[in-house]
C-alpha positions as CSV (number, residue, x, y, z in Angstrom):
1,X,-6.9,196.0,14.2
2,X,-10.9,194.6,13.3
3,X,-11.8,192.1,14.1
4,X,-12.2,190.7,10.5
5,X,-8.2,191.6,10.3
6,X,-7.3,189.8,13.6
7,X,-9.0,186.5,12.6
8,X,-7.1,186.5,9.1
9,X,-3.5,186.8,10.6
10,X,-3.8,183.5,12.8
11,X,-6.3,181.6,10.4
12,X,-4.5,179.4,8.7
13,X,-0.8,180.8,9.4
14,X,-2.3,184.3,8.9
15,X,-4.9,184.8,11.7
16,X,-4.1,187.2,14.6
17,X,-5.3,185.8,17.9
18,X,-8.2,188.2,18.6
19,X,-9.9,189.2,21.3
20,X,-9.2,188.9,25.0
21,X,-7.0,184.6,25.0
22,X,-12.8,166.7,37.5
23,X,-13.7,170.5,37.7
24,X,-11.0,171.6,40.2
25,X,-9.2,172.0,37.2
26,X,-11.1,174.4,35.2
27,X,-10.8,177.0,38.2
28,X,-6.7,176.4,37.6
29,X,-6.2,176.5,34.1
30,X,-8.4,180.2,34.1
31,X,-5.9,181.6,36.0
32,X,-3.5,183.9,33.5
33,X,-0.1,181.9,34.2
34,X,-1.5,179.2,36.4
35,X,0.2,175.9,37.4
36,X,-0.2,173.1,34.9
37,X,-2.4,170.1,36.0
38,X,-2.0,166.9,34.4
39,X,-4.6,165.0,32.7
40,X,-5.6,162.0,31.2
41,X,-4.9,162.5,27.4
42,X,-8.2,163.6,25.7
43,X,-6.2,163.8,22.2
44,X,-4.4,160.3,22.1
45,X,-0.9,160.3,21.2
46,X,2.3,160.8,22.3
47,X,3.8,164.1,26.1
48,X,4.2,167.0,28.5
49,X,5.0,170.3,29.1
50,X,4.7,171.0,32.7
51,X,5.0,174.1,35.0
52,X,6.8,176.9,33.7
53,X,10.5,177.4,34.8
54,X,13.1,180.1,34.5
55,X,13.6,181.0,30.8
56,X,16.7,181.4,29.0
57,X,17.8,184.6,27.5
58,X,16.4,186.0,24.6
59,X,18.6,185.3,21.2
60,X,19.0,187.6,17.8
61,X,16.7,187.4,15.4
62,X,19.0,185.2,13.2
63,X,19.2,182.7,15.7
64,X,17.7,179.4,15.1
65,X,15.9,177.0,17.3
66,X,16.7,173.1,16.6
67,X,14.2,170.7,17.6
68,X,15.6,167.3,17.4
69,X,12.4,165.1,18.4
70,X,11.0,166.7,14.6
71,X,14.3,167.1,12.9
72,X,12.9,171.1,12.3
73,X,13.9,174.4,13.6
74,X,12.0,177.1,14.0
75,X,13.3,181.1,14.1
76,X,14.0,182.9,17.2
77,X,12.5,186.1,16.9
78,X,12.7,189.1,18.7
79,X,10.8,188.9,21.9
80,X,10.8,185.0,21.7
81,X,12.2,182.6,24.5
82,X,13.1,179.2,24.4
83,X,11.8,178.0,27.6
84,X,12.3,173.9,29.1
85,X,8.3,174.0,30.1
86,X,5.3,176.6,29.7
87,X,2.2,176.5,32.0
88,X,-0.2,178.6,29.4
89,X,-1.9,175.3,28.3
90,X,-1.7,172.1,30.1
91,X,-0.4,169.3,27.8
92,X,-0.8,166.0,28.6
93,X,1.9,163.5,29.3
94,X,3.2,162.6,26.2
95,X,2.0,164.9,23.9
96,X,5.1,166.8,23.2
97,X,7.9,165.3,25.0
98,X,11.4,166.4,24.1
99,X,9.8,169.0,21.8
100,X,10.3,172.6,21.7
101,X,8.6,175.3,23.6
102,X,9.3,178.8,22.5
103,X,7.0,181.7,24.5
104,X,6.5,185.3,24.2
105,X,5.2,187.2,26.9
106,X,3.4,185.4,30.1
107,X,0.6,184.1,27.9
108,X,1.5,182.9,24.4
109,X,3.5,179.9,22.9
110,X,4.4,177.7,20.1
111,X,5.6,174.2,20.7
112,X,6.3,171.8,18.0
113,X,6.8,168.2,18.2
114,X,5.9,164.4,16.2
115,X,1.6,163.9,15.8
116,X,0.5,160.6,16.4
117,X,1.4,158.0,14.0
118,X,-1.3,155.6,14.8
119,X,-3.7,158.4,13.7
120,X,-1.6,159.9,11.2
121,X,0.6,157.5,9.1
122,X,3.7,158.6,8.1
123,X,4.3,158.5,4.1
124,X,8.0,158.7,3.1
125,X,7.6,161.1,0.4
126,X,5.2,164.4,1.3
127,X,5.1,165.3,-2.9
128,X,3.1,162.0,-4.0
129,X,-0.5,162.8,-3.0
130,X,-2.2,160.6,-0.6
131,X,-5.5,161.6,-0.1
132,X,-6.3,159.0,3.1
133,X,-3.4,160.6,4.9
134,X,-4.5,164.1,3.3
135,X,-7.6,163.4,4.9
136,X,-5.9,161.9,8.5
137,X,-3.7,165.0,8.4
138,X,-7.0,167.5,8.4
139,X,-8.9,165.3,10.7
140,X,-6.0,165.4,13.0
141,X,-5.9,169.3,13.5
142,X,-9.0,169.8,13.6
143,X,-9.5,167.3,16.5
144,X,-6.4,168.4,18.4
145,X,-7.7,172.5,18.0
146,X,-10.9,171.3,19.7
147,X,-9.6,169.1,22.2
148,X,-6.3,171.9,23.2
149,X,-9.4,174.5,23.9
150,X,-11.5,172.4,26.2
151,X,-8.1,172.1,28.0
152,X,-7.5,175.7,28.2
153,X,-10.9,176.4,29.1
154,X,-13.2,173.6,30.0
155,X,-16.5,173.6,29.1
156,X,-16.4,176.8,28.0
157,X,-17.3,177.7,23.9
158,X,-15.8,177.6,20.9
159,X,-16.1,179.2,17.5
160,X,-14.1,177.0,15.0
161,X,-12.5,180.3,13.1
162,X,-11.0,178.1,10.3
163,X,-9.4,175.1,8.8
164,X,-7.4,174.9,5.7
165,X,-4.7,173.3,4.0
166,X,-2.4,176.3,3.4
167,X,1.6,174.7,3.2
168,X,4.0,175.1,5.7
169,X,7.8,174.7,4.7
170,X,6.3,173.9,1.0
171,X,4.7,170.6,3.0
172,X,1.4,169.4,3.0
173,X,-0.4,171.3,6.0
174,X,-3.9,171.1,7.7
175,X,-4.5,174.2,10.3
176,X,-7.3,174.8,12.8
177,X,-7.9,178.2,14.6
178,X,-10.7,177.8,17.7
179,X,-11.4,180.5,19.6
180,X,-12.9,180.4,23.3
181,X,-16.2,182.3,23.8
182,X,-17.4,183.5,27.5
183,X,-15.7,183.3,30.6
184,X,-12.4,184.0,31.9
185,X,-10.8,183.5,28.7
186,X,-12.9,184.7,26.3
187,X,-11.2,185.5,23.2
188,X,-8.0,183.0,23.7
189,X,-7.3,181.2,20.7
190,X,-5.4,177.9,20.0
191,X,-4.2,176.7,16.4
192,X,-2.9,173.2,15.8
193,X,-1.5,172.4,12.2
194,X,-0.7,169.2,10.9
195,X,2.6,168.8,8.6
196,X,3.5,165.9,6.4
197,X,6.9,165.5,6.5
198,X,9.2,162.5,4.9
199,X,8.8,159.5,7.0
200,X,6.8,161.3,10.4
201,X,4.2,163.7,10.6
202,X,4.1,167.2,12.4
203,X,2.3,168.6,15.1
204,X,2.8,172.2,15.9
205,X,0.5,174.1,18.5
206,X,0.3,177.7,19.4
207,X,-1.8,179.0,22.5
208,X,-2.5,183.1,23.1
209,X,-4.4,183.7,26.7
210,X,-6.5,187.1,25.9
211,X,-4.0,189.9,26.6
212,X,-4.3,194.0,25.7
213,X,-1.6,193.0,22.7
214,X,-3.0,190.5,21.3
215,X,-2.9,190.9,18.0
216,X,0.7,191.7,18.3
217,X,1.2,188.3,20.0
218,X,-0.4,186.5,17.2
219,X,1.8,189.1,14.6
220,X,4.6,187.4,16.1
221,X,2.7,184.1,16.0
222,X,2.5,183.7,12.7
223,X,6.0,184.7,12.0
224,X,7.3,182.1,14.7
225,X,5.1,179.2,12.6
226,X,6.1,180.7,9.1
227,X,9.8,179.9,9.8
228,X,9.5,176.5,10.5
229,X,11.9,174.4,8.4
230,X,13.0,170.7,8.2
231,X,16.5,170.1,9.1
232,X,19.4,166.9,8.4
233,X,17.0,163.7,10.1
234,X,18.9,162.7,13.6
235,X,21.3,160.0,13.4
């Protein structure tokens, strides 16, 4: 796949991730499946996922995966894993507690959970147009995709591949795509999108470590994001 191709599947919900994906740290969080440190929360907000632990078994591909904390479900495809923690990114405390992690291989993963209110008002109903939260929504990914790939690779580079405002689950959506540049991980990519959804707002992130597949691991990516859906709110 070219390069132009790979960044178009993971860019927003159709760009492949491309390519290869206190400072003690740093060292930790190059490793390919390294424990997760915890760390003050650069992003604000509510969160964690910590180090990884034994996975459950794979599902068919009709199977869906509720997540209760953001009354949604995503679709558990084939090769996906619904796993209780994920060490590929560290996430700080908070961030997406009781939220759902779903991996694919040893280095890539899609968690979903609730954005910050404080930073993102909640509007009741997603189809009247609000430009300020329009606005708070886009300002939201875009500082979450940053701040997500100085945690996967401090201090390193990163090319800002795209941010639009392409609908997820017929929802008004902001996406980023960054991509780290140099080092260990060159080529990893993190993508954060922001969803509007009656009476919270939406925070999904997915995180690829470079890997000789991995514009089959964004493939199945994209098709992981794609199926997200709102479900009945929780009582």
């Amino acid at each position: 796949m070219t390069a132009c191709a790979s960044v178009l599947v993971l860019a927003g919900l159709v760009a492949v991730f491309a390519g290869a994906v206190g400072a003690d740290r740093a060292t930790a969080l190059r490793a390919a499946a390294g424990s997760t440190a915890s760390a003050p929360d650069p992003i604000g907000g509510p969160s964690p996922v910590a180090s990884s632990a034994e996975p459950a078994p794979a599902a068919s591909d009709e199977e869906r995966v509720p997540d209760a904390a953001s009354d949604t479900s995503l679709a558990l495809l084939p090769g996906w894993r619904v796993v209780p923690s994920q060490d590929v990114v560290e996430v700080p405390p908070g961030r997406f507690e009781g939220g759902t992690v779903l991996q694919r291989g040893a280095g890539t993963v899609v968690l979903v959970g609730l954005a910050d209110p404080a930073r993102v008002p909640p509007r009741a109903d997603p189809a009247v147009p609000d430009p300020a939260q329009e606005e708070a929504l886009d300002a939201e990914a875009r500082r979450l995709a940053d701040a997500y790939a100085e945690l996967l690779a401090p201090g390193a580079d990163t090319a800002s591949l795209t941010d639009d405002a392409e609908a997820i689950a017929d929802l008004p959506t902001r996406t980023s795509v960054r991509r780290v540049e140099g080092g260990g991980l060159d080529g990893a990519l993190v993508r954060v999108s922001t969803l509007a959804a009656p009476g919270r707002t939406l925070a999904v992130l997915a995180v690829a470590r470079p890997a000789p597949d991995l514009a089959e691991q964004g493939d199945a990516a994209d098709a992981v994001v794609r199926s997200l859906r709102l479900e009945p709110a929780s009582p």
